[in-house]
N, C-alpha and C positions, 0 to 999 in steps of 0.2 A: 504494500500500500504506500501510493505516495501523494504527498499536496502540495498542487499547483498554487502559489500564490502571486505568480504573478507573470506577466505571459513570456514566452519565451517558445524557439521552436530548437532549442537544444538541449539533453541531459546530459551534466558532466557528474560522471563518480568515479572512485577510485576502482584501477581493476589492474593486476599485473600477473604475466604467467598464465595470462586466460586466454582462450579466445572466443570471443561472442557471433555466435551465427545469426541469430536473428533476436529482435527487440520490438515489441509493440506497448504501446499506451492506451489504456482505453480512461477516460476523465468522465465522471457524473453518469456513468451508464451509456455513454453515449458511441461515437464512430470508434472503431478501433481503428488506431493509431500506426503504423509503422514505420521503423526507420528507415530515412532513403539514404542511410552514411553510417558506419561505423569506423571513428578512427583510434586512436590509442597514442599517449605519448609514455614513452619509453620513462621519461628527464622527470618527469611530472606523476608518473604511477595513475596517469587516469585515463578513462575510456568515455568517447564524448558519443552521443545519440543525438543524429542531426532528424529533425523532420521536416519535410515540407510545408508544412505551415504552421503558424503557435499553437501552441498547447492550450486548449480552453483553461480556466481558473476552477480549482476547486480539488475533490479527493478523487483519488484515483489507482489504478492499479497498473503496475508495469511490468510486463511476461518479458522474461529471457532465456534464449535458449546458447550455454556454452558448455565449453570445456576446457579441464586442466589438468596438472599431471599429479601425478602424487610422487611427491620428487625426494631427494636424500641429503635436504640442504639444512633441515631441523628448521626450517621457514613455513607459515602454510599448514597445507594438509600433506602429511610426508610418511614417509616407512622408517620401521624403528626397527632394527634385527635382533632377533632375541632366539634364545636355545630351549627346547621342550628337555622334559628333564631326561631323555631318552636320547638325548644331544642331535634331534634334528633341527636345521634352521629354519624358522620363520619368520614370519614380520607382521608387525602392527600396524595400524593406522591410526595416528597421531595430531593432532593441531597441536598449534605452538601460535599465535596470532598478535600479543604483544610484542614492539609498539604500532606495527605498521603493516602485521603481512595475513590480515585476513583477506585482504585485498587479493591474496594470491589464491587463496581457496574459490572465489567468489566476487563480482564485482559488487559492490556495497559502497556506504558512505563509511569510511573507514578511518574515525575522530573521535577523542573523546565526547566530544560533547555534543554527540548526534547517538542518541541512544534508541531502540526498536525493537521490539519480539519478533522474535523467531520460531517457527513452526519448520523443525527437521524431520524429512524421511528419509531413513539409511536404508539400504540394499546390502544387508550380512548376510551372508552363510550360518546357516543354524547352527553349526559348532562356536561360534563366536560371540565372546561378551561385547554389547556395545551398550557405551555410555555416552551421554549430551549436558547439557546444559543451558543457562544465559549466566552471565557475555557468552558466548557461541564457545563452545569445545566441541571436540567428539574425540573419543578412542574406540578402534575395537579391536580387539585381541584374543589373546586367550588369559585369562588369569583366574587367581584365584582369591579370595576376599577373607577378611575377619570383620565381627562388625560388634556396634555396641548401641546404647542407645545413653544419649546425654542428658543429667537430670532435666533438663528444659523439654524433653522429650524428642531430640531430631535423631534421627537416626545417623551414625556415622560407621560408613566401612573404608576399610585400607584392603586395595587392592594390590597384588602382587604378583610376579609371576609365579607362575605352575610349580606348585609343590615347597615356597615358601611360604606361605600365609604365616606363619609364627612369627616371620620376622617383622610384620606388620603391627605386632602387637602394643609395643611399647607406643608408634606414633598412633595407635588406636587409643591408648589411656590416655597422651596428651591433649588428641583432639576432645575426646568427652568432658575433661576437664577444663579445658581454653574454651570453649561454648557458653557454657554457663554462667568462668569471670567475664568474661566482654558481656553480656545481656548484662548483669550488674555492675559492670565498669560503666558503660555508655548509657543504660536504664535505655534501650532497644534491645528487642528481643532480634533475633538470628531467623530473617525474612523467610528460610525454604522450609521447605521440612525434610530433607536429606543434605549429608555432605560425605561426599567420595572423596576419598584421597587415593592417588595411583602412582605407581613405579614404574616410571618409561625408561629401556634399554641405552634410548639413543636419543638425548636431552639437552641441548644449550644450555642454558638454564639450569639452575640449581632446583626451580620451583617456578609455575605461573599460576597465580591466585585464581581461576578462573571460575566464577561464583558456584557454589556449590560442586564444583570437579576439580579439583586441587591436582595438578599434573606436577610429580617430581623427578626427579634425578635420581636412581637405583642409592646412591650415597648419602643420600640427603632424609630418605623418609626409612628406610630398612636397617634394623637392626637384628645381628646374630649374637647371641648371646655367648658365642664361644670365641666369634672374631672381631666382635666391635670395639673400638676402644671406648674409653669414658668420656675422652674427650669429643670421639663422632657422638656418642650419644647424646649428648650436650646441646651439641653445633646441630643436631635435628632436631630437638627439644624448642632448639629456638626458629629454625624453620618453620616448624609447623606453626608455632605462635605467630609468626610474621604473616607467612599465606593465610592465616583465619584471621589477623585483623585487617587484611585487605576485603575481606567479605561486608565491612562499611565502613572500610576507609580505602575509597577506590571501587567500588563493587556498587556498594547502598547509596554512597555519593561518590560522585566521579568528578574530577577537576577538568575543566571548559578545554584545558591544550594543554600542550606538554611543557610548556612551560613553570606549569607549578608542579613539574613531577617530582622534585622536593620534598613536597607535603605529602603526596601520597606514600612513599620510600621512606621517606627521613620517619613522619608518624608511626608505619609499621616495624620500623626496627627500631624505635622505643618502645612500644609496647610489648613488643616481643620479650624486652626482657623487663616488665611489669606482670606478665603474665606465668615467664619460668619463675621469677621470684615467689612469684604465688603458690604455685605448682609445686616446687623442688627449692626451697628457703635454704637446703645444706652446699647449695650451689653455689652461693656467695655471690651470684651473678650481677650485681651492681658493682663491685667491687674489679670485676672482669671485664663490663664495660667501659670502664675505662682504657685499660692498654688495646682491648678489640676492637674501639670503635671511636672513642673520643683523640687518643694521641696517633690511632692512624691518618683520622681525619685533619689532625694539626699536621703532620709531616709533611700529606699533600697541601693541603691551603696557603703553605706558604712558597711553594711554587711560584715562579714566574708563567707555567701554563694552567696554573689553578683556572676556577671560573667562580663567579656565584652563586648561590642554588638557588637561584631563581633566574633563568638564562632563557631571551627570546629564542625562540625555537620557528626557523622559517619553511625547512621541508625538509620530510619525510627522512632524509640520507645525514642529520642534524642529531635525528633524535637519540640512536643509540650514544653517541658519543658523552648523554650525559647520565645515561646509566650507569655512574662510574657511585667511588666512594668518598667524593663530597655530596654527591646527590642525597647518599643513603645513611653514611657516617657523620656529618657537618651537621644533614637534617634534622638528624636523630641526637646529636650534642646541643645543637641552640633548642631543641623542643626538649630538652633535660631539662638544662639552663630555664626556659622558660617554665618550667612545672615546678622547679624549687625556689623558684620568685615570687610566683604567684600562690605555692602551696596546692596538695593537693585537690581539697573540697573544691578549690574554685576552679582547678583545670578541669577537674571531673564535669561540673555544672557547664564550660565553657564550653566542652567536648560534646555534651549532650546537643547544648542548644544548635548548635553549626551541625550536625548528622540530622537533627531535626528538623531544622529550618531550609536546611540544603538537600533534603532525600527528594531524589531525582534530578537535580537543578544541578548544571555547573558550579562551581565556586573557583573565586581565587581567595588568598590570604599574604598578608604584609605580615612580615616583622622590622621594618625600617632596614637599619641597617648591618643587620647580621642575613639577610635576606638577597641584600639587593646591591654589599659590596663584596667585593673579592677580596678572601686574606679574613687577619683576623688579628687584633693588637696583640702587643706586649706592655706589661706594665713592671714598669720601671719601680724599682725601691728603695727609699732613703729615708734612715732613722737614726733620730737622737733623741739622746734621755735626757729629760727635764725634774730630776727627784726621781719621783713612782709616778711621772707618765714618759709616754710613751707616744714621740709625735714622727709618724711617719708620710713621708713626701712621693705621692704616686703620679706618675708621668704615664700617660699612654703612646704608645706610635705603632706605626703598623709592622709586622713582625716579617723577614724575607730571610728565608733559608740562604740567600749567598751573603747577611749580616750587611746589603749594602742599605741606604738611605733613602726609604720609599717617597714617593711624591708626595712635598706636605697637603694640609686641609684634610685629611682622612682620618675621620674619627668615628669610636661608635661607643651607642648608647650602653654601658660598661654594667650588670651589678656586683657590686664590687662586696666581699663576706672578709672579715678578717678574725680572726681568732688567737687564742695566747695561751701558754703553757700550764696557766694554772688551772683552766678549764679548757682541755682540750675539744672537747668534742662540743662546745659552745660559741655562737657566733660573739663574740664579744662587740660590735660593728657592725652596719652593712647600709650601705647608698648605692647612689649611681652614679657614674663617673663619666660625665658627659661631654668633658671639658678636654683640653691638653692635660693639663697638670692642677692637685690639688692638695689638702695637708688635710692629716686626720689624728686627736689627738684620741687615747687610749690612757684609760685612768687604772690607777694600782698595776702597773708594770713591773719587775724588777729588772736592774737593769742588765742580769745573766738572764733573765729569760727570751727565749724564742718567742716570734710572732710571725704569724702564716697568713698570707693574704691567699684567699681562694683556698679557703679549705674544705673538704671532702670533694677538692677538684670539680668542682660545679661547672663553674663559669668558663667560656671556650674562648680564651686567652692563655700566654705565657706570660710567667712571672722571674723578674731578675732581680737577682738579691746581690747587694754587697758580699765579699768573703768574712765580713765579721759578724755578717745575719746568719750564714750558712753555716758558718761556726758552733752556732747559737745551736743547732737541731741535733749535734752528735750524738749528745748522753741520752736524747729523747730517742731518737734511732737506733742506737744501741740498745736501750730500756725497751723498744719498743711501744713506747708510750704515746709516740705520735702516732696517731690511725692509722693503719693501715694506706688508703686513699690519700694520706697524707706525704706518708713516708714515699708511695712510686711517684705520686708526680710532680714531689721536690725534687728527684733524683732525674725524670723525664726531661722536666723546663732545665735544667742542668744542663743538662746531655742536648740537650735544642741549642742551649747558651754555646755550647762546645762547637759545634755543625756549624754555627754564625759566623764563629770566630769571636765571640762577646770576651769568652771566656776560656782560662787554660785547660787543658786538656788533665796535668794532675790536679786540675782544683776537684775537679770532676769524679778523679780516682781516689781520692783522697777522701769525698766523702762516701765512696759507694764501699770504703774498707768499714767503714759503720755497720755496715748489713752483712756482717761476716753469721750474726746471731739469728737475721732473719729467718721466718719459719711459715709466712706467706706467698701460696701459691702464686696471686695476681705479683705481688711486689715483686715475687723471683720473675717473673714473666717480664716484667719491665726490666728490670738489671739484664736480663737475656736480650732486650731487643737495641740495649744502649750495647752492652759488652758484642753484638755480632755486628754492630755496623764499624766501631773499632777495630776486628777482627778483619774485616773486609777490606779496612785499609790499609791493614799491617801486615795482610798476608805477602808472602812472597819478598817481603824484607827484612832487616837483620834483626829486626824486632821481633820477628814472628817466633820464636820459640821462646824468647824471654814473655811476651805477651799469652801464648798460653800455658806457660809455668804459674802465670798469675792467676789465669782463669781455673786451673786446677784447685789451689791453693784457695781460690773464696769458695768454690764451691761445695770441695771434699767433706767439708762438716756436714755440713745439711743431708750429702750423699750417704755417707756410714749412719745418720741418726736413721735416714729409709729405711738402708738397704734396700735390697736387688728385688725381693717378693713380699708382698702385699702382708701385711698383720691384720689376725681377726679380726672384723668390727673398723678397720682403720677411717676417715673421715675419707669423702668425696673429694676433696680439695687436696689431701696426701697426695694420694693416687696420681691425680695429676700433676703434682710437684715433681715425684718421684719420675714419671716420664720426661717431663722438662729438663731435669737437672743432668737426669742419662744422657740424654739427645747434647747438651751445652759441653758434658765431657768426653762422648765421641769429640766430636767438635774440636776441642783443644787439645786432642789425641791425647790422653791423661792413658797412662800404662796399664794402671789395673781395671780399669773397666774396659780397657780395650780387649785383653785378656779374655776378662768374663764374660763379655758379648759374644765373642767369639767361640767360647766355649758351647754358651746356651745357644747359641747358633747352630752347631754342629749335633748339637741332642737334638734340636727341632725337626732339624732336614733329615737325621735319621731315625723318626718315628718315635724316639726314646722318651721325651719330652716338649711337650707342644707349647710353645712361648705362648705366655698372656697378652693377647691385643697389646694391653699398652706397653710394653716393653720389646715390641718389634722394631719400630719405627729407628731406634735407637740401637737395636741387634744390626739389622738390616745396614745399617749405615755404615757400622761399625768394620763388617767382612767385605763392606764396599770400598772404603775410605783408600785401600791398600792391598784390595784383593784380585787379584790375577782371572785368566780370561774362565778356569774353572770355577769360581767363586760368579764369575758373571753367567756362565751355562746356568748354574745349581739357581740362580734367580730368577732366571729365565723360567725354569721348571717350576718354582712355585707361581709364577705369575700365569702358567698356562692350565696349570691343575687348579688353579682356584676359578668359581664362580661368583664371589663373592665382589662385587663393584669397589668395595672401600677396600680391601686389602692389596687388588690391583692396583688401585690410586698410591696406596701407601709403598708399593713397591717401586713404579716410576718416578716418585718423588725420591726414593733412597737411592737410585740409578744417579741420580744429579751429582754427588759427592764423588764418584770416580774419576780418578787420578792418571791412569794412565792412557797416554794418546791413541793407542791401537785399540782401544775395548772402546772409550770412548765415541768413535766413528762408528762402530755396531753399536753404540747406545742411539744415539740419532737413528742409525738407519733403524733400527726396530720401533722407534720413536714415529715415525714418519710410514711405517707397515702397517697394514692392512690388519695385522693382529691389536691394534691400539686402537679405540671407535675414534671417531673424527670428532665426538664432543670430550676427546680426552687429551685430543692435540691443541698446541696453541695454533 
């Protein structure tokens, strides 16, 4: 159905990869209509319907008769190859249609903010499950399902391939779970009354929301309880969160262009971890957000090719380019930022009214200038004692990974939290800093005490401290007394000062010898992502093995407090420590664990003992690091005996660390074979 408003004797809509044989209009009941032109612009993705005369005004219906391919591009409607568990090959048919290629299925207006019902008929084969939707999906296939039903009463299945269904189980409890908080997060209940979730073979995409069909990536929604590590399981936990709060954010309301695809992306991957918080509380997952999503997104934003997240968007070949991780990471920091300013009761209220006021309707939305500039300050810090206060001098300017002097006038609307040793986990402070430069005094200070500006790392800025402020934080770093949240992203904004050239490189070392006692999985995760980009630079100079003497040397405590295998009952956050700190001393080739890996290596491959997920990743590296073209066969062999999608992932990432030039070129050329799916190649 279409409405004529107003005359015209041409239809233009999006259509690529089709081709259209015939087209009629018939308007108000009346002549039927046909086209005397069909042409198609390649540049433009659209296909225009000329007629001989205007088109009367009013509602109407427009018959097309085309076709298209089902192609192997993960674009569209396409084929997914997958193995029956009796290892014949077959194939699926798949959509994949975010941001721009349902156009290739089907000619359509193909925009956000041209929404329609859909009335599909598939032609399957009776052995065949097929599944739909709106927004528009289809699979069909063969697979197999678990299902459950969510207190709100929607039913949810996870489908899978043939003869895994169990592994489906785990993102079936998430989904039943994440249903019922969003209906009382947002006070909207979950518009369908089913929600499928599925495992595609052959995926771009980690995930596409697609309302009520959730399309994922075999790594992303499938868990095995014998090969998954903690940390996949995790990193789907939060998938799934993310794809169910696109179901009304992006789904219930959909934003007018892609221009505000910010809000849709940046919203769902905050909420996502408001939801595993909810879910799985031993996860510590706010504390994780930070080095996952907050300081990735400051690494890139201070780019010279950084952008906005709010970037005009003019056609179609534009739009992937800002599916990146300021779109999703930045978004999802200033929408933090913005929920612990305003508090929650009122982001909840604020959240309600805009999905209510906007269901169906395009929206855009402002944040000034965390929105609408590129980049993101640093604030500057300077303090002197006056008795028991405490007056410190805050400067903001825009922050540039090459440390050079950004174009003045660029300021933004700052909330600025400051906090003090004697109540740490207390705002002692907090305004907005809207200005260049401003003074803030702070009553009953002493003048050995520490004072933290942006504490629990809220606010999506870096902070630079004198060396006699940084000073100030040791005994509390050592004690542990500074938060957790505190303690990585003093050590982060450091390590940024360092990269700039702000600041020396041992001021840096100097204080990360503080964390010798540390016993936080997210904080070790920061020290890992500052100590490998130093690594990166040192490798291959005379540094290099004095530099990983060192890295040996901070790490080894925390390593023997593990050990190698898992203690009863141990915490959720161990667990992943214990794989982190393995993987950092592969890394700096430390002897005895190189040793041991190799050992438990050698039990695994010969059946004797089967390595725990999480202690592969860091085996696997280890008989790579220095292992010979036998050690690359025996890899080979487990990468071809598994069916398992994450453990093949985990094996081509351990391939990366190989050292020697001849094995290396069989790594490529295997890389680049027919045996790796093309959504596993870059």
């Amino acid at each position: 159905m279409i409405a004529v408003k107003q005359s015209t004797d041409k239809i233009v809509l999006n259509a690529l990869d089709v081709a259209i044989k015939k087209a009629t209009v018939q308007v108000n009941g009346g002549t039927v209509k046909t086209a005397k032109d069909i042409t198609f612009s390649v540049d433009q993705e659209t296909a225009t319907l000329l007629f001989d005369s205007p088109l009367p005004l009013g509602d109407g219906l427009l018959y097309m008769e085309f076709s298209g391919e089902l192609n192997d591009k993960m674009k569209g409607f396409y084929r997914s190859k997958y193995f029956t568990p009796s290892g014949k090959e077959r194939y699926a048919g798949v959509t994949q249609f975010e941001a721009t290629d349902a156009r290739r299925c089907w000619p359509c207006w193909d925009e956000p903010a041209i929404k329609a019902t859909f009335d599909i008929t598939l032609n399957v084969p009776a052995d065949r499950v097929a599944l739909s939707n709106m927004p528009v999906a289809v699979v069909v296939g063969e697979f197999d399902f678990v299902e459950g039903t969510s207190e709100d009463g929607v039913l949810v299945r996870v489908y899978t391939p043939v003869g895994k269904k169990e592994q489906g189980l785990f993102a079936l409890e998430v989904a039943t779970k994440v249903l019922p908080y969003y209906k009382d997060y947002f006070q909207i209940a979950y518009p369908l009354p089913k929600m499928d979730l599925i495992a595609i073979s052959d995926f771009s995409a980690g995930a596409m929301e697609n309302f009520g069909l959730v399309t994922y990536r075999e790594t992303f929604v499938l868990v095995d309880p014998q090969n998954t590590s903690l940390i996949r399981k995790q990193s789907i936990a939060l998938t799934v969160g993310h794809e169910i709060a696109h179901q009304w954010f992006g789904n219930l309301v959909t934003m007018d262009w892609w221009t505000y695809l910010w809000l849709n992306e940046g919203y769902a991957s905050f909420v996502e971890f408001l939801c595993v918080d909810h879910i799985f509380p031993k996860y510590d997952i706010w504390t994780q957000f930070v080095t996952d999503m907050y300081t990735r997104a400051l690494e890139l934003d201070c780019l010279k090719n950084s952008h906005p997240i709010e970037v005009t968007v003019g056609h179609p070949s534009e739009i992937d380019e800002i599916f990146d991780e300021i779109s999703y990471n930045k978004g999802a920091s200033v929408i933090r930022m913005l929920h612990h300013y305003i508090g929650d009761d009122d982001f909840r209220r604020g959240m309600n009214i805009y999905l209510t006021r906007h269901h169906k309707k395009p929206v855009g939305a402002v944040m000034s200038t965390w929105v609408k500039q590129m980049g993101f300050p640093v604030v500057s810090v300077k303090s002197r004692q006056e008795g028991t206060k405490r007056i410190l001098t805050l400067r903001q300017e825009k922050f540039t990974a090459d440390g050079k002097k950004a174009d003045g006038g660029i300021l933004w609307m700052i909330p600025i939290m400051v906090s003090c040793a004697k109540r740490p986990h207390h705002v002692a402070e907090s305004f907005v800093l809207d200005k260049s430069e401003t003074e803030v005094t702070l009553e009953d200070v002493d003048a050995k005490d520490w004072v933290k500006v942006n504490p629990g790392t809220i606010g999506y800025y870096r902070t630079k401290y004198p060396p006699e402020m940084l000073e100030a934080f040791i005994p509390s770093i050592k004690s542990m007394t500074l938060p957790p949240l505190d303690r990585l992203g003093l050590l982060d904004d450091l390590f940024a000062m360092v990269q700039a050239g702000h600041t020396p490189t041992a001021e840096a070392l100097k204080l990360m010898d503080a964390y010798r006692n540390e016993d936080n999985y997210t904080v070790w995760s920061c020290i890992s992502n500052c100590l490998a980009k130093l690594q990166l630079l040192l490798s291959h100079t005379d540094l290099d093995e004095m530099f990983n003497a060192y890295g040996v040397r901070l790490y080894q405590p925390v390593a023997d407090k593990l050990g190698w295998d898992a203690k009863p009952g141990e915490s959720h956050l161990d667990t992943l420590l214990r794989s982190l700190v393995l993987n950092r001393l592969v890394a700096f080739n430390c002897p005895s664990v190189m040793e041991e890996a190799k050992k438990r290596f050698q039990l695994h491959t010969s059946g004797q003992c089967v390595l725990p997920a999480d202690l592969r990743s860091a085996c696997y590296r280890a008989v790579l690091q220095d292992g010979d073209a036998s050690t690359y066969e025996e890899m080979l062999k487990l990468y071809r005996a598994t069916d398992l999608h994450e453990e093949k992932d985990r094996i081509s990432r351990a391939l990366g660390v190989v050292k020697d030039v001849d094995i290396l070129r069989q790594v490529v050329q295997f890389a680049m074979s027919d045996e790796v799916r093309a959504c596993d190649q870059l």
